[in-house]
N, C-alpha and C positions, 0 to 999 in steps of 0.2 A: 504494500500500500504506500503508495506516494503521498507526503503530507507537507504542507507549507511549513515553515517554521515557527509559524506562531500557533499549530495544531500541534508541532512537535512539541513546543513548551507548555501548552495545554494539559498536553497529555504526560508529560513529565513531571508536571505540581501534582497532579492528581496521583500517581503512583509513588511519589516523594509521600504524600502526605498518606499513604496507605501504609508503606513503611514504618514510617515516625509511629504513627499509632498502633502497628504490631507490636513495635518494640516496643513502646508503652505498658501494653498487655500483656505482653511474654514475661515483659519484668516483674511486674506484680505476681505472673503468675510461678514465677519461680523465688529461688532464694538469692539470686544475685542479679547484675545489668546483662539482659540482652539487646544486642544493640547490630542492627540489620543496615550492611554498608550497601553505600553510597550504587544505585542500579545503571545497568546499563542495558537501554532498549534496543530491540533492535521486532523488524517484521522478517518471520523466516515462512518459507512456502513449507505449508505442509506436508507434501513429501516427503521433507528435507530434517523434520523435526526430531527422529529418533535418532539423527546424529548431533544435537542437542545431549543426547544422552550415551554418545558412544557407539552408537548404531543399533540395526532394529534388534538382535541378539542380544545385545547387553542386556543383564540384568539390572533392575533399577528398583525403587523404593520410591512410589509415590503417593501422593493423599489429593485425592478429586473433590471438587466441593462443584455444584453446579450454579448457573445466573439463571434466576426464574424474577419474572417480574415484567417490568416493562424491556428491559433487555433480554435476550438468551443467548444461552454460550456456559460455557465451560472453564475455570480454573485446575491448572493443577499444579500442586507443587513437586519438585522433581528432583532427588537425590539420587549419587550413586550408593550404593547399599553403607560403605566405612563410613560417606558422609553421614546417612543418617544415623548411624550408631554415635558415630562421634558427638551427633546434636541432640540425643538422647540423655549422654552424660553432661553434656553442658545444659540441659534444660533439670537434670535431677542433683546438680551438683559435687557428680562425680568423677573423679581421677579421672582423666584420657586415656579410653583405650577399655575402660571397666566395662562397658557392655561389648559384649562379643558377640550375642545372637540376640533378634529382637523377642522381648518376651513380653506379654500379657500390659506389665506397666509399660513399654518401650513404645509397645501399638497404640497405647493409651495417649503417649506420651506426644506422639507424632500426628494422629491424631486431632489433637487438641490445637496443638501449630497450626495443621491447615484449615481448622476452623475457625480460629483466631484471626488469619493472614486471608483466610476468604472473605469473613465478616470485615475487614478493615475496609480492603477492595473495594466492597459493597458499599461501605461508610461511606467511600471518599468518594466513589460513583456519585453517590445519592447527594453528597452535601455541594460536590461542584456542577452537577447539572440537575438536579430537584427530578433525576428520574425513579420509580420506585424501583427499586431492585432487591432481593434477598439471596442469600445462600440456601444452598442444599444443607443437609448433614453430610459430615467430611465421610469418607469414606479410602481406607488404606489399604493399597495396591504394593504384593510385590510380583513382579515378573517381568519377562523380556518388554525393553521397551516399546518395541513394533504392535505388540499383543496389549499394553494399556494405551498406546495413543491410536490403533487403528480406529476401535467403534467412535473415540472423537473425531477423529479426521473424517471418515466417510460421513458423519451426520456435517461435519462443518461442510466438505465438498459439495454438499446440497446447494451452498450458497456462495462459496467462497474460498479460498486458496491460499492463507496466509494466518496464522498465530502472531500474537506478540509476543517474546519472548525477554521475560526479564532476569538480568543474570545478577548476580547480588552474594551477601553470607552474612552468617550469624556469627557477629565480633572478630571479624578479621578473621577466622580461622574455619570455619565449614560453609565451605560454596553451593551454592545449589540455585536451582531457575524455577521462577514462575511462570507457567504457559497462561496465557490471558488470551481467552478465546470466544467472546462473543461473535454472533455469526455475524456473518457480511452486513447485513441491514443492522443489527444493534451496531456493530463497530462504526459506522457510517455517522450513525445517528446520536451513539457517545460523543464522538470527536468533531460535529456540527456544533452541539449542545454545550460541550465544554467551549469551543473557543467563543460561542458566540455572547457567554457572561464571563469572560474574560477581563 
């Protein structure tokens, strides 16, 4: 998607300010700061999206939340498996390296992020363009990545050929991407709606 640059900065406050408010929430919801650096956007054709993640084989760790509302579309957030262990013990406050297989609180734990980091989305959706939007309940995927992004892609291909993809981490040290994927007509209609209360 081609966007002027004042749609690009648009749409850059508006995921700044999804950010800031995760991390807000994360922090409270643990016992020390999490703090989600600085993104970097970019639109990838969705083909091209499970190399996002290492390719369609790779195994990955992600948590789906869905956009119902006046917009639809699809969030997901996207780790490789170490990463999300690694943001397990940083979200339960322990040593690096202490969770080795995700268990029962880990899924809980991951979980709760993408329901957090969805609802924020949604927040700054709704608070920069007064559309109503909510989330899904999150729900936690692991498997190859071709096999959790294919049933989005073909419902988004109904409409549309392109995700946004936000690349980012939790305090400087676990990386990870938010796929941001409303169909063609909401994304249209987001990025009209933000620049034009700009």
């Amino acid at each position: 998607m081609k966007l002027q640059p004042s749609q690009w900065t648009a749409l850059e406050q508006m995921v700044t300010q999804a950010l800031a408010e995760s991390s807000r929430s994360l922090s409270q919801m643990t016992a020390g700061e999490i703090r989600l650096d600085a993104p970097q956007l970019s639109f990838v054709p969705l083909r091209e999206l499970p190399g996002v993640a290492g390719g369609p084989d790779h195994v990955v760790t992600a948590v789906y939340v869905g956009i119902e509302g006046e917009l639809q579309g699809h969030v997901i957030l996207l780790f490789q498996p170490k990463e999300a262990r690694a943001l397990v013990d940083l979200l339960l406050g322990h040593p690096a390296g202490t969770c080795r297989e995700l268990d029962e609180l880990g899924r809980s734990a991951l979980a709760e992020v993408g329901n957090i980091c969805g609802s924020a989305f949604m927040n700054a959706i709704a608070d920069r363009s007064g559309l109503e939007v909510k989330p899904t309940p999150p729900v936690l995927l692991e498997d190859m990545a071709g096999a959790i992004l294919q049933t989005v892609a073909t419902d988004l291909l109904l409409t549309g050929d392109e995700a946004l993809v936000i690349a980012t981490g939790f305090n400087g040290a676990v990386p990870g991407h938010f796929l941001l994927m409303p169909n063609t007509e909401s994304m249209a209609r987001l990025i009209t709606t933000l620049e034009a209360i700009r």
